[in-house]
N, C-alpha and C positions, 0 to 999 in steps of 0.2 A: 054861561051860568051853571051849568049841570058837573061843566068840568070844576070849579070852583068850590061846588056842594060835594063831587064824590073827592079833593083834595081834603074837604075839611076832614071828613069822616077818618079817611086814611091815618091823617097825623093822628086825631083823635085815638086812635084806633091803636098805634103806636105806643102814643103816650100811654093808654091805659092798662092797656094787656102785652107789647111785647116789652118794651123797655122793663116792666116790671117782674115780667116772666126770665128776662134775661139775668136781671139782678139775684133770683133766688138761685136761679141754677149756676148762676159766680161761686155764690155763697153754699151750696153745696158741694159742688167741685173742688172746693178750695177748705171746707169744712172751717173756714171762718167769716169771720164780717169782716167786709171792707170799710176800712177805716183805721184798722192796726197800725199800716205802715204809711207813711206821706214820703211825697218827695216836692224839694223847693224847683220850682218852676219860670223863676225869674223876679224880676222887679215889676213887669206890667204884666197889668192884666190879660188874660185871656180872650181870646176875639170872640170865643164862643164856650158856653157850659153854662153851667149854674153855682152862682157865688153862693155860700154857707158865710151866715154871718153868727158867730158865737165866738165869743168872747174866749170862753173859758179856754173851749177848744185852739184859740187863736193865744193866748198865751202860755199856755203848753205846747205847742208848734214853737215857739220862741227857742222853747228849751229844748227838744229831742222829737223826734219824727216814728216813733217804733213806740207801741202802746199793748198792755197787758189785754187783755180780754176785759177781766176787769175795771181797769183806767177807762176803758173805751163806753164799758156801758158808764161808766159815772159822767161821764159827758152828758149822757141823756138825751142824745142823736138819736132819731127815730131811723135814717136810714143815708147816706151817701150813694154815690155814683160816680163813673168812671171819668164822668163830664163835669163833676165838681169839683169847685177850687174855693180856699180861703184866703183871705189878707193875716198876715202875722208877723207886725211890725213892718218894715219893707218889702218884707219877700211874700208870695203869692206859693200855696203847696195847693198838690192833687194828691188823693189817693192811690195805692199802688197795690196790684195786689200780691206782690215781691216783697221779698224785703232789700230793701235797697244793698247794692252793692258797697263795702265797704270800699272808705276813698285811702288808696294806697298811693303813698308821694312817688315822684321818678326815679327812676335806677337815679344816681349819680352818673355825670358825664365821665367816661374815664377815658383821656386823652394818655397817646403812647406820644415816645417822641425818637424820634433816632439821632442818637449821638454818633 
């Protein structure tokens, strides 16, 4: 029983002060908010995190993934995490605190041939 009462405390304890302690000092390091930039993360859902359900946010994800400082507070998100994820149409985004790498097609295959 006692190990059960000190596990509660622990997660408690997580949840309150270090995950949110972790969050500001992202956000100072990085001198912005996360939430700027998303990256799509598949069709299904995630086994674990915390789903964000907003609309607005979620049809803006439809359209481009990279958000101004401004766009981002007009959302009116209080706050994301590394562990959140949204629905946006099919696809499912997290936040990133990158900005995603731009997607560059392949060389062209160039076959030689000897004559």
């Amino acid at each position: 029983m006692c190990g059960i009462v000190l596990a509660i405390i622990i997660i408690c304890f997580c949840c309150w002060f270090v995950l949110p302690a972790y969050h500001r000092w992202t956000e100072r390091q990085l001198d912005k908010p996360l939430g700027l930039y998303w990256r799509a993360i598949g069709s299904v859902a995630p086994n674990r995190g915390e789903e964000l359900r907003d609309e607005k946010l979620a049809r803006a994800l439809a359209e481009k993934t990279e958000f101004t400082r401004d766009e981002w507070e007009s959302f009116g998100i209080a706050r994301v995490y590394l562990h959140t994820f949204i629905k946006s149409d099919a696809a499912y985004f997290k936040p990133t605190v990158d900005k995603p790498a731009a997607c560059t097609p392949p060389a062209p295959e160039v076959r030689v041939s000897n004559m």
